[in-house]
N, CA, C and O of each residue as an XYZ file, in Angstrom:
312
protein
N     108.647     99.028     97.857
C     108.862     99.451     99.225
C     107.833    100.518     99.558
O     107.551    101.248     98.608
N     107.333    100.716    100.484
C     106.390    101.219    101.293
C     106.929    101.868    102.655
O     107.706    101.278    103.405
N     106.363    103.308    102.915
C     106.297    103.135    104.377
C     104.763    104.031    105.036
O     103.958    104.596    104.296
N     104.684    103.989    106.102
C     103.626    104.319    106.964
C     103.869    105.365    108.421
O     104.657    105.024    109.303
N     103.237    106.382    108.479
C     103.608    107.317    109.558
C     101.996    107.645    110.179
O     101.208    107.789    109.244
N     101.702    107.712    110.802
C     100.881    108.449    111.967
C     100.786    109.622    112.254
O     101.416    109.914    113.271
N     100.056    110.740    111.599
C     100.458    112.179    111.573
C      99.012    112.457    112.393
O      98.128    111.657    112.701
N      99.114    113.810    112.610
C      98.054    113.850    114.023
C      96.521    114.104    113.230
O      95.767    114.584    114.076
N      95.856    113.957    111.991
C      94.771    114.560    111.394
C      95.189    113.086    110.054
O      94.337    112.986    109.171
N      96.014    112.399    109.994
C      95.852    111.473    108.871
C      97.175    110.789    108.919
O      98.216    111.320    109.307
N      97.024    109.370    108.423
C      97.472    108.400    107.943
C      98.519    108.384    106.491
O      98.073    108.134    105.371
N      99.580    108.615    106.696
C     100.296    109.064    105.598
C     101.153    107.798    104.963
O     102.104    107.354    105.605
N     100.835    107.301    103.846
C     101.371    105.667    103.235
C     102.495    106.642    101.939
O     102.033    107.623    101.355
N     103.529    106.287    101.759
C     104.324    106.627    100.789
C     105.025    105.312     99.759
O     105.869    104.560    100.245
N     104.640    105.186     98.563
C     105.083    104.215     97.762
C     106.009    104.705     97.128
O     105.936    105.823     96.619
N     107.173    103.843     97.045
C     108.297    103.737     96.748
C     108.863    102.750     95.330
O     109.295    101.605     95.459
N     108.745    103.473     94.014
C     109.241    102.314     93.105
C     110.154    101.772     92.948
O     110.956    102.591     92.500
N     110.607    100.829     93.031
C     111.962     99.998     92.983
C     111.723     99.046     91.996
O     111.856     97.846     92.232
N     111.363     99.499     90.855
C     111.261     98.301     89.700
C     112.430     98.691     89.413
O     113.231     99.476     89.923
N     112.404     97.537     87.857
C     113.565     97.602     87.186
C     113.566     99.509     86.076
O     113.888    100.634     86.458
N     113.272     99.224     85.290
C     113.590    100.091     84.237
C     111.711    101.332     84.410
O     110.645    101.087     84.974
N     112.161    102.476     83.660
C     110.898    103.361     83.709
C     109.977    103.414     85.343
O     108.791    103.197     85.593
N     110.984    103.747     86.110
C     110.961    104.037     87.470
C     109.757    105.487     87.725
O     110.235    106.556     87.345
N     108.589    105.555     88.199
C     108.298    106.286     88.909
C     108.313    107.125     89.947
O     108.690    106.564     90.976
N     107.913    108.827     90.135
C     108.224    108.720     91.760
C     107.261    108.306     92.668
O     106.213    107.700     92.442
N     107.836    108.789     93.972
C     107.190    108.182     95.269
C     105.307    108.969     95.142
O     104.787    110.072     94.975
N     105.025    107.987     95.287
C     103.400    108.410     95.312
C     102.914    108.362     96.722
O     102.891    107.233     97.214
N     102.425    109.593     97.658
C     102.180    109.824     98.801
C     100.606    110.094     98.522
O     100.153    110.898     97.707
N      99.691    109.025     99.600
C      98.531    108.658    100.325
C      98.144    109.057    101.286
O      98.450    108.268    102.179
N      97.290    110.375    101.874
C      97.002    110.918    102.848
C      95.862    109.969    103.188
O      95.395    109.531    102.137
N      95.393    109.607    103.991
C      94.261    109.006    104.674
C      93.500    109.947    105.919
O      93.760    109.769    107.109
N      92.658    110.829    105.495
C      92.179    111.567    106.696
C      90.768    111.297    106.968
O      90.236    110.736    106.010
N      89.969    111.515    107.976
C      88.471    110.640    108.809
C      87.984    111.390    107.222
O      88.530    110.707    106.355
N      87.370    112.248    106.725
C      86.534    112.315    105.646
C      86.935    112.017    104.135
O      86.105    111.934    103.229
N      88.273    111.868    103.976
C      89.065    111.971    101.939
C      90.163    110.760    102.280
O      90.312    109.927    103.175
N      90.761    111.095    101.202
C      91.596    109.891    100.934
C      92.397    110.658     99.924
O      91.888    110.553     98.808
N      93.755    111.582     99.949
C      94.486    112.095     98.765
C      95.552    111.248     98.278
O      96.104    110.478     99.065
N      95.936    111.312     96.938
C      97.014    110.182     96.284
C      97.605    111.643     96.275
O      96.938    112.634     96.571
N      99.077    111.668     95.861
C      99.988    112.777     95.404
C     101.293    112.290     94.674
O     101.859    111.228     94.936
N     101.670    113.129     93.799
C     102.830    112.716     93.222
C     103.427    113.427     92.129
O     102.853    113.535     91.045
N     104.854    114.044     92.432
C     105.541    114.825     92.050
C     105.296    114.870     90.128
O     105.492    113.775     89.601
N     105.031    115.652     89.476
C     105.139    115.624     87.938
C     105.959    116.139     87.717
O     106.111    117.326     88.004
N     107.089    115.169     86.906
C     108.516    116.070     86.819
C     108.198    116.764     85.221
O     109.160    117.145     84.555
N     107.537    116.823     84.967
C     107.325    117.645     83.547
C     107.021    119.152     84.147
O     107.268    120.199     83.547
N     106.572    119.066     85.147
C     105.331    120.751     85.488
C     106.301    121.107     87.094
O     106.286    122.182     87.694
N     106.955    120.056     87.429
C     107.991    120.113     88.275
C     106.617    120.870     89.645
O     106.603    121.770     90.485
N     105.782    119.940     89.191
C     104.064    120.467     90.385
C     103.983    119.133     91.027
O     104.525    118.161     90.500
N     103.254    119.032     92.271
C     102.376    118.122     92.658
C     101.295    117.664     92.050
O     100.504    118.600     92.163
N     100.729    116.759     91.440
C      99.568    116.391     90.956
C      98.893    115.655     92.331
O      99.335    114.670     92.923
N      97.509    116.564     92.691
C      97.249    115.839     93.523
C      95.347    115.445     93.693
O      94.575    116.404     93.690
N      94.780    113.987     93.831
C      93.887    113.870     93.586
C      93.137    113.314     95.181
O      93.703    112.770     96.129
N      91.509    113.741     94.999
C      91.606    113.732     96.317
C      89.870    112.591     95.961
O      88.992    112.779     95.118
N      89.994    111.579     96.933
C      88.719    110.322     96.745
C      88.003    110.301     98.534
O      88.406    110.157     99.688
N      86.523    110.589     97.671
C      85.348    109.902     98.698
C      86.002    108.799     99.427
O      86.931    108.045     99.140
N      85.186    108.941    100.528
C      85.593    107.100    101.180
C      84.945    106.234    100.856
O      85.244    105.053    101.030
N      83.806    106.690    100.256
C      83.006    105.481     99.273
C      83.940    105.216     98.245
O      84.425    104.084     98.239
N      84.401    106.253     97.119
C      85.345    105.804     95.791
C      86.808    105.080     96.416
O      87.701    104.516     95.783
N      86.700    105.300     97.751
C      88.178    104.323     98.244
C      87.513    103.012     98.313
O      88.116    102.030     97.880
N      85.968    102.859     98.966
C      85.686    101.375     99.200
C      85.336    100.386     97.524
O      85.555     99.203     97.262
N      84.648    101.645     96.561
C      84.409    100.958     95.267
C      85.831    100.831     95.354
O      86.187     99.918     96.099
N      86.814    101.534     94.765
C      88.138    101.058     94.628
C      88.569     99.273     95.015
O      88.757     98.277     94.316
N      88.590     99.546     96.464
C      89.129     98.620     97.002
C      88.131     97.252     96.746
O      88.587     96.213     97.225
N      87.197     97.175     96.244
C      86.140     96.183     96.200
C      86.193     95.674     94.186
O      86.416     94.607     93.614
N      85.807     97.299     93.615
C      87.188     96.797     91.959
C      87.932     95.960     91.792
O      87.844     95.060     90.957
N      89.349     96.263     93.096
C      90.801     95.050     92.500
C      90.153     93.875     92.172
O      90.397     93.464     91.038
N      89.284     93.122     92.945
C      89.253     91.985     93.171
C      87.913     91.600     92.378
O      87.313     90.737     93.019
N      87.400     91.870     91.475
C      86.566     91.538     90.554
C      86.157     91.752     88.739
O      86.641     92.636     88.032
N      85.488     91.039     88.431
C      86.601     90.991     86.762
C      85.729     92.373     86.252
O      85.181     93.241     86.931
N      85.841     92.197     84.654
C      85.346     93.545     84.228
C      83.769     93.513     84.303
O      83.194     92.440     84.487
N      83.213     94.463     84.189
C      81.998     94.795     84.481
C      81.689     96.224     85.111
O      82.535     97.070     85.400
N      79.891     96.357     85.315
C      79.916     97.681     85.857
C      78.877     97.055     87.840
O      77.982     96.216     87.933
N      79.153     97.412     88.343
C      78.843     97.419     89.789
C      78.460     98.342     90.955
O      79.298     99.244     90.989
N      77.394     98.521     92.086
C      77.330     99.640     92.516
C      77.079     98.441     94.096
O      76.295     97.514     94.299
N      78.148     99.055     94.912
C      78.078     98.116     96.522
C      76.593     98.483     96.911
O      76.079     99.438     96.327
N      76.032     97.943     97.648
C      74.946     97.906     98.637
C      75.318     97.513    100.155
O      76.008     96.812    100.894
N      74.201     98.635    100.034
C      74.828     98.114    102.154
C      75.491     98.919    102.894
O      76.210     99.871    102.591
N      75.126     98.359    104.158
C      76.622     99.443    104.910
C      78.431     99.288    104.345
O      78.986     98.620    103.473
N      78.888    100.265    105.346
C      80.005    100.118    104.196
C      80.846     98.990    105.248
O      81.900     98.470    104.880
């Protein structure tokens, strides 16, 4: 489960685990015009762990899923 909000400076996606067993928490996705932050509660440090990606390392990302192993560098506009 997923949801999606519209905040006035970024795009806020929150993932929701609903597996079966060894459940994670909710991992919150800021989307703002220059970064891209993942976040997510560490119940060991009882902290936010929070990591923050280029919009290029979002487009390698997103261009990764879908190709096998290897090493790769995009060309081009984005």
């Amino acid at each position: 489960m997923f949801t999606i909000e519209h905040e006035f400076d970024a795009t806020l996606i929150t993932l929701i685990d609903e597996g079966g067993t060894h459940l994670q928490g909710d991992v919150s996705i800021n989307a703002f015009e220059d970064c891209v932050t993942v976040e997510q509660l560490d119940p060991r440090t009882d902290h936010v762990q929070k990591i923050t990606f280029s919009l290029q390392q979002i487009r390698d990302l997103a261009a990764a899923l879908d190709l096998p192993e290897g090493s790769y560098r995009l060309e081009g506009k984005p």
